[in-house]
C-alpha positions in Angstrom: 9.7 84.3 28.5 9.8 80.8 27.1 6.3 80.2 28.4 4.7 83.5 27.4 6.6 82.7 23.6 5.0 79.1 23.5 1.9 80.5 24.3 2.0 83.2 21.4 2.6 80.8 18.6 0.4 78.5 19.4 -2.4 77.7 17.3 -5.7 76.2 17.6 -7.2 73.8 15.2 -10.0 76.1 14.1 -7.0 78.5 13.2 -4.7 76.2 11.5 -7.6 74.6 9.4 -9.0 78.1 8.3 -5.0 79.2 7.3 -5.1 75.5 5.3 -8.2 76.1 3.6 -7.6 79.5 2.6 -4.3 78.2 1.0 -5.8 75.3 -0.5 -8.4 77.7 -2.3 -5.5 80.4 -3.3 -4.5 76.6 -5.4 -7.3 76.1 -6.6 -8.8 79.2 -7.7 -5.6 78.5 -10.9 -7.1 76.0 -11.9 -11.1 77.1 -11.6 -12.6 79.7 -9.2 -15.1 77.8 -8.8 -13.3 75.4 -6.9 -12.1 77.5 -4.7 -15.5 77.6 -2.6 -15.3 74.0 -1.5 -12.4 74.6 0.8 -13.5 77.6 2.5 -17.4 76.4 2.0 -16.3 73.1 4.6 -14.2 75.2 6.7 -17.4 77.2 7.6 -19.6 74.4 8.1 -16.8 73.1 10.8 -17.1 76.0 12.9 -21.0 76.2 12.5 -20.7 72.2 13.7 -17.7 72.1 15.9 -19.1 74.2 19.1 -21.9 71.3 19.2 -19.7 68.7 19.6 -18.6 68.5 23.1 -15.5 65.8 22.7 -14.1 67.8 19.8 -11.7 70.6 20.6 -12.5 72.7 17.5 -11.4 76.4 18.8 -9.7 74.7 22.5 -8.8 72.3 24.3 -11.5 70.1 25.3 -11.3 67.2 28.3 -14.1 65.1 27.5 -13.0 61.5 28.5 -10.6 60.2 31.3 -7.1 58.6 30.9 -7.5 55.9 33.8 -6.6 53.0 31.3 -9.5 51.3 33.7 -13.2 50.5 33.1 -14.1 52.9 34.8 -15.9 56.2 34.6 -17.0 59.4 36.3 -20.5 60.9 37.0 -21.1 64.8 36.5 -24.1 66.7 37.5 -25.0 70.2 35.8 -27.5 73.3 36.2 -27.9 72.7 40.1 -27.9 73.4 43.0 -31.8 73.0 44.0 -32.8 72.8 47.4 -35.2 70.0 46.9 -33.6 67.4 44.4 -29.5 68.4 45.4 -29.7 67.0 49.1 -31.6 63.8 47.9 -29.2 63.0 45.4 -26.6 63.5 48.0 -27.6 61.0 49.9 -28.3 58.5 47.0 -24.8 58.9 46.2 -24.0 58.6 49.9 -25.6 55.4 50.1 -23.5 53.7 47.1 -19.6 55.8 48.0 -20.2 57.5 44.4 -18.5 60.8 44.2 -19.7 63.2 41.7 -18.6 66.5 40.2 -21.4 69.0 40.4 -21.1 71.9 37.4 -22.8 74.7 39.7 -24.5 78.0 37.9 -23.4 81.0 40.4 -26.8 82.3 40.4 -27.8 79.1 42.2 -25.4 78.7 44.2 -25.6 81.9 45.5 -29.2 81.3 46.4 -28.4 78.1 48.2 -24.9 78.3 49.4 -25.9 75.8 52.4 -26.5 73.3 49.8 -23.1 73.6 48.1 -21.3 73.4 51.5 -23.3 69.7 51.6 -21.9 68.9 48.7 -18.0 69.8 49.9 -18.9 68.3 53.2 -19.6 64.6 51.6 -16.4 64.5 49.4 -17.7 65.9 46.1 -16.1 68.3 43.6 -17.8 71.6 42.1 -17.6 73.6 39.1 -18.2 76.3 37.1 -21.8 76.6 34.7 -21.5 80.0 34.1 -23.9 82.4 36.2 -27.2 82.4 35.1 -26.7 79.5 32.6 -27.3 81.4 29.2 -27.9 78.5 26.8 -26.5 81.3 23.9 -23.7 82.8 25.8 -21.5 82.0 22.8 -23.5 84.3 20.5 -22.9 86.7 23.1 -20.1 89.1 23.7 -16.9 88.7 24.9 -17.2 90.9 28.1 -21.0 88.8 28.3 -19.3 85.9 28.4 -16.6 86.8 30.5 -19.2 88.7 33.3 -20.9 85.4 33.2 -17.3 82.8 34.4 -16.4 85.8 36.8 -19.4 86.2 38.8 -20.0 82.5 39.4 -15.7 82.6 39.9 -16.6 85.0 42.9 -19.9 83.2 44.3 -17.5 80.0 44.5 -14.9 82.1 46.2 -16.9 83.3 48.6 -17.9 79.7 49.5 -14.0 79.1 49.8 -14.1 77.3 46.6 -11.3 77.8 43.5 -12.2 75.3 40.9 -10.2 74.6 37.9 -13.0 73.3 35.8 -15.4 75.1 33.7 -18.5 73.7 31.5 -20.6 75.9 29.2 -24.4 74.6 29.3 -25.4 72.0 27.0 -21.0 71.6 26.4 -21.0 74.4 23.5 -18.0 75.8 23.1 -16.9 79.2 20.8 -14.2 81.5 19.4 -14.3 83.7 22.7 -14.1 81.2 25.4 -10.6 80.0 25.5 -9.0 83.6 26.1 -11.9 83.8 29.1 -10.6 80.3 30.4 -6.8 81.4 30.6 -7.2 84.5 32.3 -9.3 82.7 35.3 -7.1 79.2 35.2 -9.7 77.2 33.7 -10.4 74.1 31.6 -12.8 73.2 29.7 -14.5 70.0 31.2 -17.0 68.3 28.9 -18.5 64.9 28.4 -19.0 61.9 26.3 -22.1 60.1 27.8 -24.9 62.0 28.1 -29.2 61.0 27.7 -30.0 64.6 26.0 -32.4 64.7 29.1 -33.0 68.6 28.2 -32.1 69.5 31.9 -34.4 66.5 33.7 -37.4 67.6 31.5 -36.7 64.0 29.7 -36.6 61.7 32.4 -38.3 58.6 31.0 -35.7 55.8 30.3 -32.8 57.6 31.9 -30.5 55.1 33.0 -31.1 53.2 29.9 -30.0 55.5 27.6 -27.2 56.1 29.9 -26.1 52.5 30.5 -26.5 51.4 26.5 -23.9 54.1 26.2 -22.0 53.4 28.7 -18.3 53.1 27.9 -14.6 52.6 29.8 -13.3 56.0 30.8 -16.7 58.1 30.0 -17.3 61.5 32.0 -21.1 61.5 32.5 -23.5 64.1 32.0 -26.4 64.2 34.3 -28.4 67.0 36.0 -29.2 67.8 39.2 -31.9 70.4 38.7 -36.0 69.1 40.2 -38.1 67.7 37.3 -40.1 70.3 36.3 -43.0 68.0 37.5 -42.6 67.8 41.2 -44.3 64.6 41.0 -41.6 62.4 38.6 -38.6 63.1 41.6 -38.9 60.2 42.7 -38.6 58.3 39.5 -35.9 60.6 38.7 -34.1 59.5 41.6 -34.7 55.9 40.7 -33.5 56.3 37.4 -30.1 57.5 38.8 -29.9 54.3 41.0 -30.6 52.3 38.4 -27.4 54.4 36.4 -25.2 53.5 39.7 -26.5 49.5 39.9 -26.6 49.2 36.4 -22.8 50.3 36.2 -22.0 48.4 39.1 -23.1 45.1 37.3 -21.3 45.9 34.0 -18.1 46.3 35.5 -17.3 49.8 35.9 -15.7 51.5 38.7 -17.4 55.3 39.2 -14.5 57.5 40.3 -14.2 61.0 41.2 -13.8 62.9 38.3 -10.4 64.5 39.1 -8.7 60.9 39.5 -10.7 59.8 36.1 -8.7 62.7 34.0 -5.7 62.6 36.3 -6.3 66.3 37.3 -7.0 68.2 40.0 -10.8 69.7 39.8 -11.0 72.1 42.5 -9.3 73.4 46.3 -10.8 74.6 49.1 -9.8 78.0 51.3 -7.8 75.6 53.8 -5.7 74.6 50.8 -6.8 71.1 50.2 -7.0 69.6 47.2 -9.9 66.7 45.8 -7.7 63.9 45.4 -6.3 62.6 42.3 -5.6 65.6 40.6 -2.2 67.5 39.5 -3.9 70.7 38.8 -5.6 71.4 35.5 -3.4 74.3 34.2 0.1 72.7 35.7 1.2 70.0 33.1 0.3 69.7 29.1 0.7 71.8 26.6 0.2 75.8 26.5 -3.1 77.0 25.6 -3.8 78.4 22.6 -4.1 82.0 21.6 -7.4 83.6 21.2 -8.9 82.5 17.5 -10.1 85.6 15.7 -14.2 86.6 16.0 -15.7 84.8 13.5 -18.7 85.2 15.3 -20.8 86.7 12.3 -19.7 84.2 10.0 -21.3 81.3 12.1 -24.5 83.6 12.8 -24.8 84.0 8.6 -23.8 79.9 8.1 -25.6 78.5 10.7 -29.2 78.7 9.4 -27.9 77.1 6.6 -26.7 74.0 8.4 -30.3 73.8 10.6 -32.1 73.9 7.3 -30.1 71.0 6.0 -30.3 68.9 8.9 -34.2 68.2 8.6 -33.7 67.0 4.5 -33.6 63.2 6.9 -37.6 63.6 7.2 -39.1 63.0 3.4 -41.1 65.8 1.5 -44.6 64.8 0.5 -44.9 63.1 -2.5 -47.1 64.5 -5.1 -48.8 61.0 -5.4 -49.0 57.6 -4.3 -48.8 58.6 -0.8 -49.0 56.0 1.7 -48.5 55.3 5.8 -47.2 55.3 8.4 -45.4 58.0 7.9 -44.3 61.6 9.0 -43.1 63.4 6.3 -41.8 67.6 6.2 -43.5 70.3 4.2 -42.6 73.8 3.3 -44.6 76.9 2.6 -44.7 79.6 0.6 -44.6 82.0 3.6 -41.0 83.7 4.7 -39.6 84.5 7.5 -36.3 86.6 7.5 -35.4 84.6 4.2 -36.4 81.2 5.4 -39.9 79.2 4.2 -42.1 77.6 7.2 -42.2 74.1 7.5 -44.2 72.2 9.1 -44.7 67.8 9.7 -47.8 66.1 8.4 -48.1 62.3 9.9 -50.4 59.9 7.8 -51.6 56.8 9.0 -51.3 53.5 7.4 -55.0 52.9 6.5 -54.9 56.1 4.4 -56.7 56.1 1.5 -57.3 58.8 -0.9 -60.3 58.1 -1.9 -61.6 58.2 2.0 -61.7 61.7 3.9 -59.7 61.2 7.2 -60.4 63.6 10.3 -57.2 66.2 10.8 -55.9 66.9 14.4 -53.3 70.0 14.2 -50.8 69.7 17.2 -49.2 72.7 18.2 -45.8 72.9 20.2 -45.1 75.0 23.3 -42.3 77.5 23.7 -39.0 76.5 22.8 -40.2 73.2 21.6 -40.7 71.6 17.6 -42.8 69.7 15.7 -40.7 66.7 16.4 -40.5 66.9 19.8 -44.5 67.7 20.1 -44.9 64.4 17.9 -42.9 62.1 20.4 -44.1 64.1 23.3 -48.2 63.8 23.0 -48.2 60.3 20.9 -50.6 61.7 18.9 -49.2 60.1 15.6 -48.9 56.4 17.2 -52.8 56.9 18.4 -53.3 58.4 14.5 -52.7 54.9 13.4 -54.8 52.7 15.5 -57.7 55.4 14.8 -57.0 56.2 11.1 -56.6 60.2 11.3 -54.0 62.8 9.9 -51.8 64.6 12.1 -50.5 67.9 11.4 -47.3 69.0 13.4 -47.2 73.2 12.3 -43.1 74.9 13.2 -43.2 78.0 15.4 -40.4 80.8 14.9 -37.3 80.9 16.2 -33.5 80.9 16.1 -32.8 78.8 12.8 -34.9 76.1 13.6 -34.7 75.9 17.4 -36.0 77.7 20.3 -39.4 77.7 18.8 -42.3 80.2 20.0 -45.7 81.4 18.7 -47.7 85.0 18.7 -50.3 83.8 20.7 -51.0 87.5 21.0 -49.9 88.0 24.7 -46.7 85.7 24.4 -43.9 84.7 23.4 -40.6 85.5 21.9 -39.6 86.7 18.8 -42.9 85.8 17.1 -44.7 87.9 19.6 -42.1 90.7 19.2 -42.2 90.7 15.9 -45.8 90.4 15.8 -45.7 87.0 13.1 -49.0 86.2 11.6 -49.0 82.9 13.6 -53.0 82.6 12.3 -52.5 83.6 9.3 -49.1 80.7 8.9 -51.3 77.9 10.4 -54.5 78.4 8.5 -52.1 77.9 5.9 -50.8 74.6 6.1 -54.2 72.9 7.3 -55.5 74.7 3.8 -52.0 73.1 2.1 -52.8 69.6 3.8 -56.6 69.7 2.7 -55.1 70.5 -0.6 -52.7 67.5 -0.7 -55.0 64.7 1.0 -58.2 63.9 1.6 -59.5 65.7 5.1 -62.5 65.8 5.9 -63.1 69.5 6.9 -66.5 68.3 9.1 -64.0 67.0 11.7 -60.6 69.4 11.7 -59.8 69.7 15.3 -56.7 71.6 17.1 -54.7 70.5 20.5 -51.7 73.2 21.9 -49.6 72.9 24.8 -48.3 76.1 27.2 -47.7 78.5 24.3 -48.5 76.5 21.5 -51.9 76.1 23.8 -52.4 80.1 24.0 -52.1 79.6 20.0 -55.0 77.0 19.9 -56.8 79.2 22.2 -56.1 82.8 19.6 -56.2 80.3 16.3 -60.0 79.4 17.7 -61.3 82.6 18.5 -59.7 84.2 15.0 -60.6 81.1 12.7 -63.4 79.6 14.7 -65.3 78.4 11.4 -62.0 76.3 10.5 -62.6 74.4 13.6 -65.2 71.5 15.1 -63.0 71.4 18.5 -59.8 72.7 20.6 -58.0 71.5 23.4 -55.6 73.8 24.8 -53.3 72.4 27.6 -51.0 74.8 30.2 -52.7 77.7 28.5 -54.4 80.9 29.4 -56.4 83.3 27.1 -54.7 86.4 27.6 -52.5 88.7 30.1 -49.9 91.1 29.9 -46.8 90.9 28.1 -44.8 93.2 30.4 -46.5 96.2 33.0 -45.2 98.6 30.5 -47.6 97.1 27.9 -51.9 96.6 28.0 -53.3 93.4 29.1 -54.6 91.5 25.4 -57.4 89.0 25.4 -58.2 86.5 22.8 -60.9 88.3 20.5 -64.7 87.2 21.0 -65.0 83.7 18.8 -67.6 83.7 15.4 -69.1 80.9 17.0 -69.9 78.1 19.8 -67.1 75.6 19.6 -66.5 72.0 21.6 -63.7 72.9 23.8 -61.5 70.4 26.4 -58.6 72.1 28.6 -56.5 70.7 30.9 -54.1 72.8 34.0 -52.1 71.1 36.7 -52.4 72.9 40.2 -48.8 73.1 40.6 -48.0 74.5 37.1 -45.4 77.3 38.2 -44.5 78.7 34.0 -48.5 79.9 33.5 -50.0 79.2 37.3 -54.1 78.1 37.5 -55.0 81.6 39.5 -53.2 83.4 36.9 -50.9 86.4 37.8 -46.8 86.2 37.4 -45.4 82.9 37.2 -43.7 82.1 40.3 -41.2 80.3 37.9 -39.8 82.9 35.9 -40.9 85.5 37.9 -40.8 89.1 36.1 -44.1 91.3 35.1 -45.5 89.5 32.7 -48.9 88.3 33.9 -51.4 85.4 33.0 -55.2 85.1 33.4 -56.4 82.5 35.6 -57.4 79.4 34.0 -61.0 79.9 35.7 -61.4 83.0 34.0 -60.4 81.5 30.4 -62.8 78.9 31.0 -65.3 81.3 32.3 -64.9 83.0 28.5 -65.6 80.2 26.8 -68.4 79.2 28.9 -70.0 82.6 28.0 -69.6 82.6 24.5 -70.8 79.3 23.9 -73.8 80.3 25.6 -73.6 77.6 28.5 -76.0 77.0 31.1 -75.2 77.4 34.8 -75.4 73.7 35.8 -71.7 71.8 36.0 -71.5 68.1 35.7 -68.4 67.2 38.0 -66.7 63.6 38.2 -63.5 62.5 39.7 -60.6 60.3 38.3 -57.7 58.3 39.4 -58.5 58.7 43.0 -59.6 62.2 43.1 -56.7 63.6 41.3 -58.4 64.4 38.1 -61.4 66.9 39.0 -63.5 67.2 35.5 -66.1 69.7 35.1 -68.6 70.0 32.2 -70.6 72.4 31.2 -72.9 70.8 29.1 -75.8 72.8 28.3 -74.3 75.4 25.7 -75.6 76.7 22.7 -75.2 74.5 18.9 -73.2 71.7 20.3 -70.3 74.5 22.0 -69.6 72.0 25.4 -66.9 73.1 27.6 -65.1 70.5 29.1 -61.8 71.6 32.2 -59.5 68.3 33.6 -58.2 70.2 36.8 -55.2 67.6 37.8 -54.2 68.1 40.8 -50.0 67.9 42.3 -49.5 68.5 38.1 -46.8 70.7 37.1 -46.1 72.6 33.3 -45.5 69.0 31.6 -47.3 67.4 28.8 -49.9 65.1 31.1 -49.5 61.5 29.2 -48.1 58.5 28.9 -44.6 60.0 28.1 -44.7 60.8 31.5 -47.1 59.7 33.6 -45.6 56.0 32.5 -42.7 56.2 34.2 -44.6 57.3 37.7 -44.5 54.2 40.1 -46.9 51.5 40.1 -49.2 52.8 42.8 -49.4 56.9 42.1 -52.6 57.5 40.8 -51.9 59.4 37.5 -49.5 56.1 36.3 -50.6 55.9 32.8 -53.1 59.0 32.4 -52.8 59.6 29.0 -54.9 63.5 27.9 -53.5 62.0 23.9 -56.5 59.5 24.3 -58.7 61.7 26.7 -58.5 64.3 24.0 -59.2 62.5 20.9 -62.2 61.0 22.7 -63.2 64.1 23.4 -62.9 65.1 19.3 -65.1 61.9 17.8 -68.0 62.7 19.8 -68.1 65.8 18.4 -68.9 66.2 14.7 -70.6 69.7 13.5 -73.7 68.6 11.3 -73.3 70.8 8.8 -72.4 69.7 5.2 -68.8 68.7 4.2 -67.0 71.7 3.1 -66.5 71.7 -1.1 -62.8 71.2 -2.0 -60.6 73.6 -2.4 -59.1 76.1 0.1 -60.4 76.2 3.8 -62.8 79.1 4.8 
């Protein structure tokens, strides 16, 4: 009874800040009502912040640093395990006596239960990711959420595991989780070191960002998932040798996670416990109570906190503009109450009174503007060759999880059918209004979905163009096989066109069909055939000029011969997975693999200068 009574009065700090703030307005609102906003305005914007935070215990009880008093620290792994990467990290870790704590989904481990019986086998701990990793299960419901903890529960189970430790992906934590955690024994493990690697997609400085972060008593957050380029394993693998030197030589010990936190992580069927540990839920205090749903309030508030958090990039000014500089524009175009933005980057030899070329760069599927700029480079090359970049925002959930209606795919904006053409024609016609562009040389670049946009965006608004490069991309295919295949349209006109498709791209494969990634119905065309469209519209001839790069990895083919200047130009790369193909990644590859330093930024923008439509410059005003 005394347990069950501790554990029905006590409070979380979400609850006992919402009951202060609520008081502190009743106060207020004598003296004006006006005032009483503030209090219950901040307590809002701490539960639309709070699950973000992965060290701060907001709605529970959070572990996110050890109690050894030592320097040392513990290394986590999340999102695994993969039958390729998993075993070769095993034995990296074998090779230095580093025990990890691997933060399994149960989907995985279900798949490869042989993998997570290596894991036990060399001394290492496991835990719970939820099931199929759901990066918004806290938006989800309650019996979502719990399905999710369950199922990977009973995977584990079946393995003879019970674990003690539970993450959520990416460490976001919610109203509904801690009533979850209490009914299946479970704490909530998260982290204070991390790389924001966006599950091994990042992998280029790794162990830097790691190691300039690296404090006494920090519980790492790696992952163990394949890069999604086959190709960068084994610099990924480097990178977390260089973590386990690189600590080594600083001074810190890497412990198992349970002795870190003084708590037991996990025991196996034959009753053994991973050393260190007292048992997670044995000692401390009660947990709290469930807080109340609030659930709706943080869906209504949070759009309001995105929105705020991009006021850091500077509007563009009305005059005396100058470079280098990326600044953020809105639009008079809404969606679901909120104006479009997009980023316009100007160089620093920008002069108004000189018209500048305009390259529009448009982000894949849950990417941004920001990430496309830092991705491609496109800005850094924008000021050694004086053009303007423009950076358009895709739709998606308040300011994240970006997509485009590229007609066939994806996401909300395909759903909801979003005049994606209609938005980007837009800004470029809001950019020609606010500098000097000349409209002779306006050229566009997408990558995976944002290059299925270039590829629509072209065919629709072909006389906006002189050039496209769509990367990772196909024409057309079919959403679902409930729904009819869709096709770009036929373009107005020839148009200079450069693609670019890795062989092992597994999100929109080169012979088109499903992607062997996320599996499903939905369908691609080949990349031959989209090329193939082109080539027929710009009224090529049959002859192909082939040539071969970096050692025969790089197979271009050009068909030269078209109609009013409308070249198609494909770069088949070959052992080249869904990734961005320059020097954000290809930099990091080792000295002697033959794509180190292939950079499609350059390539691309190469490709755009030698090709200039003769016709007049456009008068000013809006684009047509």
């Amino acid at each position: 009874m005394k347990n069950r009574d501790a554990r029905r009065f006590s409070f979380s700090v979400a609850e006992m800040v919402g009951v202060g703030s609520c008081g502190l307005s009743l106060l207020l609102a004598f003296v004006d009502v006006r005032l009483a906003v503030i209090p219950l305005a901040s307590f809002l914007l701490l539960c639309i912040v709070a699950p973000f935070l992965p060290r701060v215990g907001f709605f529970l009880p959070v572990i996110s640093r050890g109690k050894s008093g030592e320097r040392a620290v513990a290394i986590t792994f999340d999102d695994g395990p993969d039958p390729l990467s998993t075993p070769q990290l095993l034995r990296l870790l074998q090779r230095y006596d580093a025990k990890a704590t691997f933060f399994v989904t149960g989907k995985r481990a279900s798949e490869y239960p042989e993998v997570v019986r290596e894991i036990l086998a060399l001394g290492h701990a496991v835990g719970n990711h939820t099931y199929s990793h759901d990066s918004l299960i806290m938006l989800r419901s309650g019996k979502t959420l719990r399905d999710e903890i369950a199922s990977t529960q009973k995977v584990l189970s079946g393995l003879g595991i019970r674990t003690y430790a539970f993450r959520s992906p990416a460490g976001i934590t919610g109203p509904r989780l801690q009533p979850v955690l209490e009914e299946y024994g479970l704490s909530n493990i998260n982290f204070s070191c991390r790389a924001v690697d966006g599950g091994n997609k990042r992998i280029h400085g790794l162990s830097r960002k790691i190691l300039d972060r690296l404090r006494p008593d920090d519980i790492v957050a790696l992952h163990d998932t394949r890069p999604k380029d086959k190709g960068l394993l084994i610099q990924w693998l480097k990178e977390i040798e260089l973590i386990l030197l690189g600590a080594k030589e600083k001074g810190f010990a890497i412990l198992p996670l349970s002795e870190l936190i003084e708590k037991t992580i996990m025991t196996t069927e034959t009753g053994e416990r991973e050393k260190g540990g007292r048992g997670l839920c044995s000692s401390g205090p009660p947990p709290t109570r469930a807080a109340k749903d609030i659930s709706l309030v943080l869906l209504l508030c949070i759009a309001f906190l995105s929105q705020s958090l991009t006021a850091c990039i500077k509007a563009l000014p009305a005059d005396h503009i100058t470079g280098p500089r990326t600044y953020r524009e809105k639009v008079d175009i809404r969606f679901h109450g909120f104006r479009r933005t997009y980023h316009v980057h100007v160089p620093p030899g920008y002069d108004s009174r000189e018209a500048l070329p305009l390259v529009v760069v448009i982000h894949g599927a849950f990417d941004t503007a920001g990430g496309m700029e830092e991705v491609t480079g496109f800005s850094a090359l924008a000021d050694r060759e004086n053009f303007i970049v423009l950076y358009p925002n895709g739709i998606g959930l308040f300011g994240f999880l970006q997509h485009w209606n590229a007609g066939h795919c994806c996401g909300k904006a395909a759903a909801d059918d979003i005049d994606d053409v209609g938005f980007i024609a837009r800004t470029m016609e809001d950019v020609c209004a606010r500098l000097n562009v000349d409209r002779r040389r306006i050229y566009m670049v997408g990558f995976s979905n944002g290059g299925m946009m270039a590829y629509r965006f072209a065919a629709e608004r072909t006389d906006m163009l002189a050039g496209v490069a769509p990367l990772a991309a196909s024409i057309g295919g079919r959403p679902s096989s409930d729904e009819p295949e869709w096709n770009i349209p036929v373009p107005k006109r020839c148009l200079a066109l450069i693609t670019m498709h890795g062989t092992e791209d597994e999100d929109i494969p080169y012979e088109g069909g499903v992607s062997p990634r996320r599996r499903g119905t939905r369908t691609y065309w080949s990349v031959p055939d989209s090329v193939a469209f082109w080539v027929q519209h710009n009224a090529c001839g049959a002859e192909i000029e082939e040539r071969r790069l970096c050692s025969d990895q790089v197979v271009v083919r050009t068909w030269g011969a078209c109609s009013n200047g409308g070249v198609v130009s494909l770069y088949l790369i070959r052992n080249w997975g869904h990734v961005w193909p320059g020097k954000y990644f290809t930099g990091s590859l080792p000295e002697n693999h033959p794509l180190r330093g292939f950079d499609a930024t350059e390539i691309i923008w190469d490709f755009f200068k030698a090709h200039v439509p003769g016709k007049e410059r456009a008068p000013s005003g809006a684009l047509r």
